[in-house]
PyMOL Python script that loads the backbone (N, CA, C, O; Angstrom):
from pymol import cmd

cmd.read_pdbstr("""\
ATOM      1  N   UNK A   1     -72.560  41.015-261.341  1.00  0.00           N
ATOM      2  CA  UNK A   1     -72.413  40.028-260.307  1.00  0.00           C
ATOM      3  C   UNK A   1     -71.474  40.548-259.224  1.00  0.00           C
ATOM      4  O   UNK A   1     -71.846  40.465-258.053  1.00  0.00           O
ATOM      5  N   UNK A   2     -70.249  41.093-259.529  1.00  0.00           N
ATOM      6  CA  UNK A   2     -69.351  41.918-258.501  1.00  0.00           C
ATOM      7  C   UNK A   2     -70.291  42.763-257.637  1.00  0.00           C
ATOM      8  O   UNK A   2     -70.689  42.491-256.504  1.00  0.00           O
ATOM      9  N   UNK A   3     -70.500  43.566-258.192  1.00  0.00           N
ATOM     10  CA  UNK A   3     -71.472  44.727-257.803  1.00  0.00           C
ATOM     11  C   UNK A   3     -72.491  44.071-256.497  1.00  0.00           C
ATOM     12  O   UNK A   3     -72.676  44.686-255.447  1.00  0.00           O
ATOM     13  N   UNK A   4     -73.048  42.807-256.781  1.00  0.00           N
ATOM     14  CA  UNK A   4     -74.234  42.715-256.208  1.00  0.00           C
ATOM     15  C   UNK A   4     -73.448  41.598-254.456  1.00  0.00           C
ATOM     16  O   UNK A   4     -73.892  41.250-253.362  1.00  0.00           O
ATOM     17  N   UNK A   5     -72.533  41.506-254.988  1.00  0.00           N
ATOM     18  CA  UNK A   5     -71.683  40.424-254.099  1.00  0.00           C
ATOM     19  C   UNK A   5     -71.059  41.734-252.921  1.00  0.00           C
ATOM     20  O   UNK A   5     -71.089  41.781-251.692  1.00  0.00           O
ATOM     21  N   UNK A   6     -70.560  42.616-253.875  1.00  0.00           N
ATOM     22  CA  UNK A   6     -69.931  43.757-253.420  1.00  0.00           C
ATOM     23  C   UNK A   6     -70.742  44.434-252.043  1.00  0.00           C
ATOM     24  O   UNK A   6     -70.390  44.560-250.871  1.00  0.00           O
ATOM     25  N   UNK A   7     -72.074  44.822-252.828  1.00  0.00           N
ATOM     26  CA  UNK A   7     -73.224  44.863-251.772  1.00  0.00           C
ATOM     27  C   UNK A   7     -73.338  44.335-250.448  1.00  0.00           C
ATOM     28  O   UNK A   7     -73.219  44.904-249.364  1.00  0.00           O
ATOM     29  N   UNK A   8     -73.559  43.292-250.696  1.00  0.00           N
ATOM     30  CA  UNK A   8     -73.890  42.323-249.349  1.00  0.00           C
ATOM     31  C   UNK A   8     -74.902  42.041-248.216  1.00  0.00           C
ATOM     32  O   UNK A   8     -75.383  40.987-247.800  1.00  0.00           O
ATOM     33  N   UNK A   9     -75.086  43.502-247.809  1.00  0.00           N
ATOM     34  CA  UNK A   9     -76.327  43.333-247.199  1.00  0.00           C
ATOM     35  C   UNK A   9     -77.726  43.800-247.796  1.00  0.00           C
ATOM     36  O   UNK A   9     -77.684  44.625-248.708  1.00  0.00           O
ATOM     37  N   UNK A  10     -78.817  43.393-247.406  1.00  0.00           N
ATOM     38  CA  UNK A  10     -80.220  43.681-248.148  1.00  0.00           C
ATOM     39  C   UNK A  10     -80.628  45.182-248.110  1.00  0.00           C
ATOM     40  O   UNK A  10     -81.309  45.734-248.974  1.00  0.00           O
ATOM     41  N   UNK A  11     -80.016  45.887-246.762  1.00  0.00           N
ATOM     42  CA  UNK A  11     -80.488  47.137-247.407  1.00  0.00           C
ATOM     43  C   UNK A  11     -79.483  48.303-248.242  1.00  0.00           C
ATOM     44  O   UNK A  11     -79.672  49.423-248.716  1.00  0.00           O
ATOM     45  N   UNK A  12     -78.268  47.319-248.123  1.00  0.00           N
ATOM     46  CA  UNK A  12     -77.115  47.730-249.007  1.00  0.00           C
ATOM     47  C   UNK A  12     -77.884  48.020-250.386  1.00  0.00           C
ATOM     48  O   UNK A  12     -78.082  49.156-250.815  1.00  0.00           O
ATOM     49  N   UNK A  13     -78.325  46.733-251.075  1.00  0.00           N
ATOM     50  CA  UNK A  13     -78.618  46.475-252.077  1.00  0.00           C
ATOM     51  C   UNK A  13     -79.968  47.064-252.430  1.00  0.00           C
ATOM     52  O   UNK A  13     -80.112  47.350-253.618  1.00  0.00           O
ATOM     53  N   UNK A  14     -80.869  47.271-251.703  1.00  0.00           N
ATOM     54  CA  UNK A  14     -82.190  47.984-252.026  1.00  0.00           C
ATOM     55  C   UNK A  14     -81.695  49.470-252.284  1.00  0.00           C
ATOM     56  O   UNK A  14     -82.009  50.050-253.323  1.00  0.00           O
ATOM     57  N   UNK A  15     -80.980  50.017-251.390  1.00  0.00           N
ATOM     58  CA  UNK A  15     -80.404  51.515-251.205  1.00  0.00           C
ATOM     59  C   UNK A  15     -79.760  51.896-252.413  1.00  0.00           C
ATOM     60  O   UNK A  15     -80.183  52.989-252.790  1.00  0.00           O
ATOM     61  N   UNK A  16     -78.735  51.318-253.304  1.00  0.00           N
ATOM     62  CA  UNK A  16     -78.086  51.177-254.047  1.00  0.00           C
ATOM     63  C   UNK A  16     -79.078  50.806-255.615  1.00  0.00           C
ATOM     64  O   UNK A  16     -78.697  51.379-256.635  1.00  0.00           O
ATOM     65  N   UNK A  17     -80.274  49.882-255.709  1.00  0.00           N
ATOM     66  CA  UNK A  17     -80.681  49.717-256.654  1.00  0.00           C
ATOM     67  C   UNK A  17     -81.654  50.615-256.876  1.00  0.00           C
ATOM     68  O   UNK A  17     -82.341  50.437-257.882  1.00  0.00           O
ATOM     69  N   UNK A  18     -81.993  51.982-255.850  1.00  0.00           N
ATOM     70  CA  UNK A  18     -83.232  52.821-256.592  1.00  0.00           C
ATOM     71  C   UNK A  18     -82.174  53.821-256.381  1.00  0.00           C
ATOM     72  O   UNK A  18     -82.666  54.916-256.652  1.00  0.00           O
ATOM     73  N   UNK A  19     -81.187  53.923-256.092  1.00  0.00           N
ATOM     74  CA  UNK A  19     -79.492  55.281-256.941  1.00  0.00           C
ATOM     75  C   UNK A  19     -79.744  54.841-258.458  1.00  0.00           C
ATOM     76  O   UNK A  19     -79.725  55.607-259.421  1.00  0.00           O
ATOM     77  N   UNK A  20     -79.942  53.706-258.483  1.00  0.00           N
ATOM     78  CA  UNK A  20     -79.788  53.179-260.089  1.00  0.00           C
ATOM     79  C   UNK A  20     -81.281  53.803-261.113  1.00  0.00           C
ATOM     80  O   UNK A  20     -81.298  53.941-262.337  1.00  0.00           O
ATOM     81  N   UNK A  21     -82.183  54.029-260.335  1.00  0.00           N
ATOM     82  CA  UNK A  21     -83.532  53.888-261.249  1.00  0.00           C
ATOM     83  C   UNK A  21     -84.705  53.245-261.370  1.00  0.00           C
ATOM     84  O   UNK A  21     -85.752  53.470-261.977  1.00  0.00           O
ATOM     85  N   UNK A  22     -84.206  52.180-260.482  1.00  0.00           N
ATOM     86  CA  UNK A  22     -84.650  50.536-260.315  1.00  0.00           C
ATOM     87  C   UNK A  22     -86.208  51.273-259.132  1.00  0.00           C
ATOM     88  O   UNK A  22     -86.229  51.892-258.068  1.00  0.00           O
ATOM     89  N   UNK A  23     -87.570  50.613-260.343  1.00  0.00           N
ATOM     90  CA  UNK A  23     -88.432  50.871-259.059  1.00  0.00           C
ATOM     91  C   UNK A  23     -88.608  50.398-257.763  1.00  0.00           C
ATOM     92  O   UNK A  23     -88.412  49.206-257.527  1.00  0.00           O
ATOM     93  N   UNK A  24     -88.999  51.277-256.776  1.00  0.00           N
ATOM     94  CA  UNK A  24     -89.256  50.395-255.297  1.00  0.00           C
ATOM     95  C   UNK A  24     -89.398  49.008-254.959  1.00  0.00           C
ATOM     96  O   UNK A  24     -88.648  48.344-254.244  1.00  0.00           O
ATOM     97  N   UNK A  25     -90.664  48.565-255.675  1.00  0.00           N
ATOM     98  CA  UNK A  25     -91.006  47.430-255.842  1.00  0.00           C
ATOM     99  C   UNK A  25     -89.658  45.941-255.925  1.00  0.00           C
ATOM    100  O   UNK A  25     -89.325  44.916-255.331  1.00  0.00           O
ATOM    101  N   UNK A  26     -89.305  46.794-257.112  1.00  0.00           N
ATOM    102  CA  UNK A  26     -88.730  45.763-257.615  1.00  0.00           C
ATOM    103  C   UNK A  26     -87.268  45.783-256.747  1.00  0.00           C
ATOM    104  O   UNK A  26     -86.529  44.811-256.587  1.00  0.00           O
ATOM    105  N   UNK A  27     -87.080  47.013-256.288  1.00  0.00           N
ATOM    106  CA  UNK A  27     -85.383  47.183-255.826  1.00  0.00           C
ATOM    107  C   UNK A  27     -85.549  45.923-254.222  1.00  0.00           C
ATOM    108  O   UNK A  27     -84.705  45.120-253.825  1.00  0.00           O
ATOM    109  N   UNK A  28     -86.849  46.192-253.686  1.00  0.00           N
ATOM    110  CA  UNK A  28     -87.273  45.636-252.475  1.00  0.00           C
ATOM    111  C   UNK A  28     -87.040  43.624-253.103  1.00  0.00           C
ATOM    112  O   UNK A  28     -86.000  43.016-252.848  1.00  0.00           O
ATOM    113  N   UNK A  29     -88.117  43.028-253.815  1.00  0.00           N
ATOM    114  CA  UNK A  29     -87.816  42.139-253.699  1.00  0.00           C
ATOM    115  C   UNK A  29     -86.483  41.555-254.248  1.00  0.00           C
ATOM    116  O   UNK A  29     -86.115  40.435-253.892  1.00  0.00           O
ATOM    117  N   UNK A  30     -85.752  42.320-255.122  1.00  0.00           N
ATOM    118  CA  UNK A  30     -84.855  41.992-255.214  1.00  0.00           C
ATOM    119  C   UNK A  30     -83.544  41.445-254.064  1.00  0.00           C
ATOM    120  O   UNK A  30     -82.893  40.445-253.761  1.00  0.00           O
ATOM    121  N   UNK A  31     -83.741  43.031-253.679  1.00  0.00           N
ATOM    122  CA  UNK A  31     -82.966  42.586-252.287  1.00  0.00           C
ATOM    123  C   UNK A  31     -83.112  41.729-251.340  1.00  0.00           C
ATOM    124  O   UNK A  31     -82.293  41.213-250.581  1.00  0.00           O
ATOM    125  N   UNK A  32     -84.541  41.590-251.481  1.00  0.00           N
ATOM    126  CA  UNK A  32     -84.412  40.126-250.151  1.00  0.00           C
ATOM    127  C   UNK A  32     -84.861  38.820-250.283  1.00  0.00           C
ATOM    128  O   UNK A  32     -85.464  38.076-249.509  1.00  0.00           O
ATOM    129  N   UNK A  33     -84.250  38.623-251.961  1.00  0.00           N
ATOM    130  CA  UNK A  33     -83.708  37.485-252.617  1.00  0.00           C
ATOM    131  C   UNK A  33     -82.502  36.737-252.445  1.00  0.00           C
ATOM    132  O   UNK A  33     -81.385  37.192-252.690  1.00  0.00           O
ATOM    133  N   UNK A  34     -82.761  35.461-251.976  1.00  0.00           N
ATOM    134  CA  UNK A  34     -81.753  34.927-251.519  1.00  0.00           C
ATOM    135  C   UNK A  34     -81.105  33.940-252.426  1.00  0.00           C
ATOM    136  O   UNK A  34     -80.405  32.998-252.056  1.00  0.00           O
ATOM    137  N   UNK A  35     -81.450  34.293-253.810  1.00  0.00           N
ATOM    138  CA  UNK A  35     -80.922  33.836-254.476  1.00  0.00           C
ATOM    139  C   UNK A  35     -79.297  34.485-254.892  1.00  0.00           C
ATOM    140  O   UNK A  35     -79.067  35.686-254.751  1.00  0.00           O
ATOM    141  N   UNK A  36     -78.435  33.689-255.319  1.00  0.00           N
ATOM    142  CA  UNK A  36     -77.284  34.112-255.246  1.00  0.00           C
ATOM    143  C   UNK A  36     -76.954  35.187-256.644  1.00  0.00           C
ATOM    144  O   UNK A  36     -77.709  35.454-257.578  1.00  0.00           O
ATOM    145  N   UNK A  37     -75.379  35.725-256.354  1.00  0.00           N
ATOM    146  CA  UNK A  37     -75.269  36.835-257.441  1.00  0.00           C
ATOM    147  C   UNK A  37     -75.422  36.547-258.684  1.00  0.00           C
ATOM    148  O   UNK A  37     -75.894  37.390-259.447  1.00  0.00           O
ATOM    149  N   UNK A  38     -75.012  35.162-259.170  1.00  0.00           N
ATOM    150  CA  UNK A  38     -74.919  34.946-260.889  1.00  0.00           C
ATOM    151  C   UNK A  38     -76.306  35.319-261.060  1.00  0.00           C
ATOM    152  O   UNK A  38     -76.646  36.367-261.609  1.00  0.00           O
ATOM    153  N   UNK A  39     -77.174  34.387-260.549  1.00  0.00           N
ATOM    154  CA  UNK A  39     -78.730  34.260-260.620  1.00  0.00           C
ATOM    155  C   UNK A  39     -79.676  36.035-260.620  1.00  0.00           C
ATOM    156  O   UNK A  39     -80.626  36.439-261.292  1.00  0.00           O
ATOM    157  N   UNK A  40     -78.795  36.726-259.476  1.00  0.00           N
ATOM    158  CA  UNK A  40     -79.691  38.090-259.643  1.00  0.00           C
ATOM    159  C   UNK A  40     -78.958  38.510-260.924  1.00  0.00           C
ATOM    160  O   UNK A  40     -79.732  38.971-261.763  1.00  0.00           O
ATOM    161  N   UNK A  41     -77.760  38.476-261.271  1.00  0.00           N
ATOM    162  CA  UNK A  41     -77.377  39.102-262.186  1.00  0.00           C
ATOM    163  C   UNK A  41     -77.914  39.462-263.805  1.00  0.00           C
ATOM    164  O   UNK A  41     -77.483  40.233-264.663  1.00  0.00           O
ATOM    165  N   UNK A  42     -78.930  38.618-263.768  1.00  0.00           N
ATOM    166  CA  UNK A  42     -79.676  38.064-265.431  1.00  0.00           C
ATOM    167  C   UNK A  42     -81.372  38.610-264.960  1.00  0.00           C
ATOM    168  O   UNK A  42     -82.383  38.468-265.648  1.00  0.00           O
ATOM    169  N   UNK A  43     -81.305  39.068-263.986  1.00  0.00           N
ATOM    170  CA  UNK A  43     -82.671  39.570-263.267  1.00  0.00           C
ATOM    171  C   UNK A  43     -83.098  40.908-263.660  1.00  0.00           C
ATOM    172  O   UNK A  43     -82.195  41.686-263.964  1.00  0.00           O
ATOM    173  N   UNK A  44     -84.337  41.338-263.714  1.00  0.00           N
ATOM    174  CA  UNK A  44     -84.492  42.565-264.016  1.00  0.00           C
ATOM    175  C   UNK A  44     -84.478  44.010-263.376  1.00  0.00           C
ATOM    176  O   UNK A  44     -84.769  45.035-263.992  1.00  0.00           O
ATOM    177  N   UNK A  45     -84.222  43.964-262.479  1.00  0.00           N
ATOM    178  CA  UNK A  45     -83.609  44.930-261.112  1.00  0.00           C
ATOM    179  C   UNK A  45     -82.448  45.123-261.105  1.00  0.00           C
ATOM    180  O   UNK A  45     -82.033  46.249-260.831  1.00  0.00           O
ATOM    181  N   UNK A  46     -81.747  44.286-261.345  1.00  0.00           N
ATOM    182  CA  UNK A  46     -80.155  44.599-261.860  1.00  0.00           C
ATOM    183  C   UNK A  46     -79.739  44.988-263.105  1.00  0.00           C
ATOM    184  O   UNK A  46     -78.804  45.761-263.313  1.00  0.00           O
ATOM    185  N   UNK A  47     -80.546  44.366-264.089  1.00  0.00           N
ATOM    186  CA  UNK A  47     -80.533  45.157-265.537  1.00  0.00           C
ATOM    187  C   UNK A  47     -81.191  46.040-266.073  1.00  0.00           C
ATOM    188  O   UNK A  47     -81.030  46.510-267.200  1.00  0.00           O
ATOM    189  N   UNK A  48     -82.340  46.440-264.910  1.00  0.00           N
ATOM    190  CA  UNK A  48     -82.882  48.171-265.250  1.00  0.00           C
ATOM    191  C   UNK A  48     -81.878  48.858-264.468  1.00  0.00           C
ATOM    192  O   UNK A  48     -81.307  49.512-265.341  1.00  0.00           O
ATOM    193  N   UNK A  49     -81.441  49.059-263.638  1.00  0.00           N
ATOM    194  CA  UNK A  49     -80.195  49.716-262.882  1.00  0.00           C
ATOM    195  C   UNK A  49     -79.093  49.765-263.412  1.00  0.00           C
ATOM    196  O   UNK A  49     -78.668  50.858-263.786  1.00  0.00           O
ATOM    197  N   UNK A  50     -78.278  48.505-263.599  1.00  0.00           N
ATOM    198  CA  UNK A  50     -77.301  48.674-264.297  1.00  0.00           C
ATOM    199  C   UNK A  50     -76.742  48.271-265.443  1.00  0.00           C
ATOM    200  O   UNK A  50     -76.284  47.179-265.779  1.00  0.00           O
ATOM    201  N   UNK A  51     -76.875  49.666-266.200  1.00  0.00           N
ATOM    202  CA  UNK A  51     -77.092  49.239-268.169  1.00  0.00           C
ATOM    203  C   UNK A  51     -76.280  49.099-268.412  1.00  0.00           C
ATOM    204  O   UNK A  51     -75.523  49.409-267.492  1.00  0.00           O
ATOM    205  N   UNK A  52     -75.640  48.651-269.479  1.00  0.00           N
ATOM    206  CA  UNK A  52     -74.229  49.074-270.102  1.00  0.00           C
ATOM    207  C   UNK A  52     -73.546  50.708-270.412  1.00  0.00           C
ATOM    208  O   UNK A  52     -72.442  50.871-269.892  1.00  0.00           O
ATOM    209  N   UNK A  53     -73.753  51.152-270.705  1.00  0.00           N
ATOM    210  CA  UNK A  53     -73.768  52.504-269.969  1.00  0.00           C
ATOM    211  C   UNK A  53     -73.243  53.068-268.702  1.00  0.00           C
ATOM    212  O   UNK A  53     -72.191  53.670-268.487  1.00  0.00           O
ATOM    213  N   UNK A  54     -74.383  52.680-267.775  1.00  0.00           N
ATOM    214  CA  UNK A  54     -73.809  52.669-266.438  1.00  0.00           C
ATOM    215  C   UNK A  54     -72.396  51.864-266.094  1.00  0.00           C
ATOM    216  O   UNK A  54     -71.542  52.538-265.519  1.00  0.00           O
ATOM    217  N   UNK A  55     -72.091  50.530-266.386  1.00  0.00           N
ATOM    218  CA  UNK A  55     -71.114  50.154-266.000  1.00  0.00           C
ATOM    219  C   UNK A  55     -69.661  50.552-267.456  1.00  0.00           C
ATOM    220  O   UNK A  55     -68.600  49.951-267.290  1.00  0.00           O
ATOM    221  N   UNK A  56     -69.740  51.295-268.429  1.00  0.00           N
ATOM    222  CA  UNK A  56     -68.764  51.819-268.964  1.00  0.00           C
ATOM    223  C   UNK A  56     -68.441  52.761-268.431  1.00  0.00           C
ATOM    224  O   UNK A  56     -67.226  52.950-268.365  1.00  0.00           O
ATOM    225  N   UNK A  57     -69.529  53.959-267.701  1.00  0.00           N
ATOM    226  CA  UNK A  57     -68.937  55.022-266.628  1.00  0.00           C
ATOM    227  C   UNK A  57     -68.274  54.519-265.738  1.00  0.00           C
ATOM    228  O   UNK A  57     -67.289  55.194-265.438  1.00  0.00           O
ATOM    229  N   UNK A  58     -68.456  53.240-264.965  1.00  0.00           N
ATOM    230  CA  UNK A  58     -67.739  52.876-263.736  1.00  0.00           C
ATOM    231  C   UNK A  58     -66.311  52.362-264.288  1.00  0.00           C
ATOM    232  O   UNK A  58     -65.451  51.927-263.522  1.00  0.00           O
ATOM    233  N   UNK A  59     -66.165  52.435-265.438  1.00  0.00           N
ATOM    234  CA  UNK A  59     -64.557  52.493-266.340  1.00  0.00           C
ATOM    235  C   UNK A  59     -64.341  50.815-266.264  1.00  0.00           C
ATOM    236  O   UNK A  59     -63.271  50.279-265.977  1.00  0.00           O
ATOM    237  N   UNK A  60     -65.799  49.997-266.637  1.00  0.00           N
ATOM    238  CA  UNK A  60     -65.180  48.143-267.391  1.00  0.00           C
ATOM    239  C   UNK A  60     -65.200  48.076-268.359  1.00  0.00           C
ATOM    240  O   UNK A  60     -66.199  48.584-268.868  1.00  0.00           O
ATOM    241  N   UNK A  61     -64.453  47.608-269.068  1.00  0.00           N
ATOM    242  CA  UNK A  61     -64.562  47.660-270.297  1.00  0.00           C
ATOM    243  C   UNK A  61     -65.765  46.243-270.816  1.00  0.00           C
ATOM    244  O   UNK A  61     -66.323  45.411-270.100  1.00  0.00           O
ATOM    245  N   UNK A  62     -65.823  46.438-272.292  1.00  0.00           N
ATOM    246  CA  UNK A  62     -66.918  45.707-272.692  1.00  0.00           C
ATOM    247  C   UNK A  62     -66.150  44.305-273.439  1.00  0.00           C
ATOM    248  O   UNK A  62     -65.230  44.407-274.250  1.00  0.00           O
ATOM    249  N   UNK A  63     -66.629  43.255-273.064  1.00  0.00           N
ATOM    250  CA  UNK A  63     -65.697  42.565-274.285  1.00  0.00           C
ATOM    251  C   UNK A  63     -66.244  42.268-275.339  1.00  0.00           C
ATOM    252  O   UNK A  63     -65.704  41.545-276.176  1.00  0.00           O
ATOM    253  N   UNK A  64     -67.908  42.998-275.529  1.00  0.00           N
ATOM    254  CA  UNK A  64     -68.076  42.690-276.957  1.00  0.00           C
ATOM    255  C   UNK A  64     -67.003  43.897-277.627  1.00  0.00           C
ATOM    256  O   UNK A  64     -66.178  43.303-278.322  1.00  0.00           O
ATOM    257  N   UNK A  65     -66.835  44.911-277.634  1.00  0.00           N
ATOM    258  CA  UNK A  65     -66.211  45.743-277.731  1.00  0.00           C
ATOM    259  C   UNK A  65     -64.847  45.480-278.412  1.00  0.00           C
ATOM    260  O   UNK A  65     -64.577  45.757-279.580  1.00  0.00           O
ATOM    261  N   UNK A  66     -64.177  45.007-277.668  1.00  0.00           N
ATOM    262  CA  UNK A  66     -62.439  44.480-277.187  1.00  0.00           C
ATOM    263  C   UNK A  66     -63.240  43.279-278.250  1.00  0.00           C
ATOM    264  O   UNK A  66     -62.341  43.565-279.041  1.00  0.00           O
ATOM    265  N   UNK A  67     -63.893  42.450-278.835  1.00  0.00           N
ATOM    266  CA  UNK A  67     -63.440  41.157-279.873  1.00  0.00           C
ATOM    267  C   UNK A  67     -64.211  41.968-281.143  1.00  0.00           C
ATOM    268  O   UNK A  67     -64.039  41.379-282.210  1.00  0.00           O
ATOM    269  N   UNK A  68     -64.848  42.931-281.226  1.00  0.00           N
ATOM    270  CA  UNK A  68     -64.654  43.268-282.551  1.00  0.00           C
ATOM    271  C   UNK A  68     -64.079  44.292-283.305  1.00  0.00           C
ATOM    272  O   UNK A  68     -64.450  44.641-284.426  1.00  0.00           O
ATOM    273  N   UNK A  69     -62.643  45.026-282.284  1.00  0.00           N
ATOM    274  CA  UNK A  69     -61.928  45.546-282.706  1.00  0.00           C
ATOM    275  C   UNK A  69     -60.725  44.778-282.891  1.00  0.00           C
ATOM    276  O   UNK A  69     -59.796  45.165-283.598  1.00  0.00           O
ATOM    277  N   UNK A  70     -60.743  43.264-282.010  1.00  0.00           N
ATOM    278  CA  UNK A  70     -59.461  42.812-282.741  1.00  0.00           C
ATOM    279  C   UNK A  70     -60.089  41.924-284.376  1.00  0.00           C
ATOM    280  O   UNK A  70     -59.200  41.792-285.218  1.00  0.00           O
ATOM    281  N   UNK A  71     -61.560  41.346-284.793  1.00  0.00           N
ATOM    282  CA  UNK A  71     -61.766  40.674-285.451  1.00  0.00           C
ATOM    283  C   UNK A  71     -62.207  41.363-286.927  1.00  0.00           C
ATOM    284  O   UNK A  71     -62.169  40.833-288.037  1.00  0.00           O
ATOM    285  N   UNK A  72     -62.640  42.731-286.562  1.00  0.00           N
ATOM    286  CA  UNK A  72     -63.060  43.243-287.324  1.00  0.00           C
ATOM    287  C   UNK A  72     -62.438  44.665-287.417  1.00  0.00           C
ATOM    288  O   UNK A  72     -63.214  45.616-287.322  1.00  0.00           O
ATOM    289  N   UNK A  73     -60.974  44.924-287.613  1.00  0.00           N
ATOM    290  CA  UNK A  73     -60.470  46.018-287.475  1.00  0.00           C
ATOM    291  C   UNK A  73     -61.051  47.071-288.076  1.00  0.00           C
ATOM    292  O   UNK A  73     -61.992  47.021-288.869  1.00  0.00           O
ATOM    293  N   UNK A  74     -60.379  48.201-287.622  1.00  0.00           N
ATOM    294  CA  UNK A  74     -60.995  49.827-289.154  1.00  0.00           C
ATOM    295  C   UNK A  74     -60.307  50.060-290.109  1.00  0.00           C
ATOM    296  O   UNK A  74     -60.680  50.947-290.877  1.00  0.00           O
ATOM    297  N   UNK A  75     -58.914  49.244-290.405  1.00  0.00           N
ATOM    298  CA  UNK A  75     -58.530  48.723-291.879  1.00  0.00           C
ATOM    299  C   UNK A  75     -58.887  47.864-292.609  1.00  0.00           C
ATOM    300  O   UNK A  75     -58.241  47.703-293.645  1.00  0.00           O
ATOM    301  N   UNK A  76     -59.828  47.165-292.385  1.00  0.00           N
ATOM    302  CA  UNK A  76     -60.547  46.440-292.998  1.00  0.00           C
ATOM    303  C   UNK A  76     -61.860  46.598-293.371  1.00  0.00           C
ATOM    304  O   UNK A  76     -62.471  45.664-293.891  1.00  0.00           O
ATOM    305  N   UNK A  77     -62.439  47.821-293.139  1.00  0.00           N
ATOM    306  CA  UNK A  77     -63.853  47.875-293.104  1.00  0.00           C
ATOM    307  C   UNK A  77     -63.781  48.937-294.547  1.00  0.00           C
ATOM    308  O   UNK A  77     -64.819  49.368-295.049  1.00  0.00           O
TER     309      UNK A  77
END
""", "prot")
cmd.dss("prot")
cmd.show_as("cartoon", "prot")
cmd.util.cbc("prot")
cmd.orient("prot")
């Protein structure tokens, strides 16, 4: 959702979603969807582009991650 807010303009966001992988097609209508960021965010142009993966390189952390190292430590396993 940052990411896509971050963006801002439509050919920001088309330009930026086939860097990602994201086919033409889809990078196009995406972008000139005027639906807002939460809404693209659960979309499939944004989640073929940007995997989890991709955004652990951009250094966020995960919070599934961060709750099952405090719930499920490696002294306990």
């Amino acid at each position: 959702m940052c990411y896509w807010k971050q963006w801002r303009w439509c050919r920001t966001k088309i330009r930026d979603l086939l860097k990602l992988g994201t086919l033409l097609g889809t990078a196009i209508r995406a972008g000139m969807n005027r639906n807002g960021p939460w809404a693209m965010a659960r979309r499939l142009a944004a989640q073929s582009g940007m995997t989890n993966q991709w955004l652990k390189e951009q250094g966020l952390i995960s919070v599934k991650e961060l709750w099952v190292e405090i719930h499920y430590p490696a002294t306990a396993r």
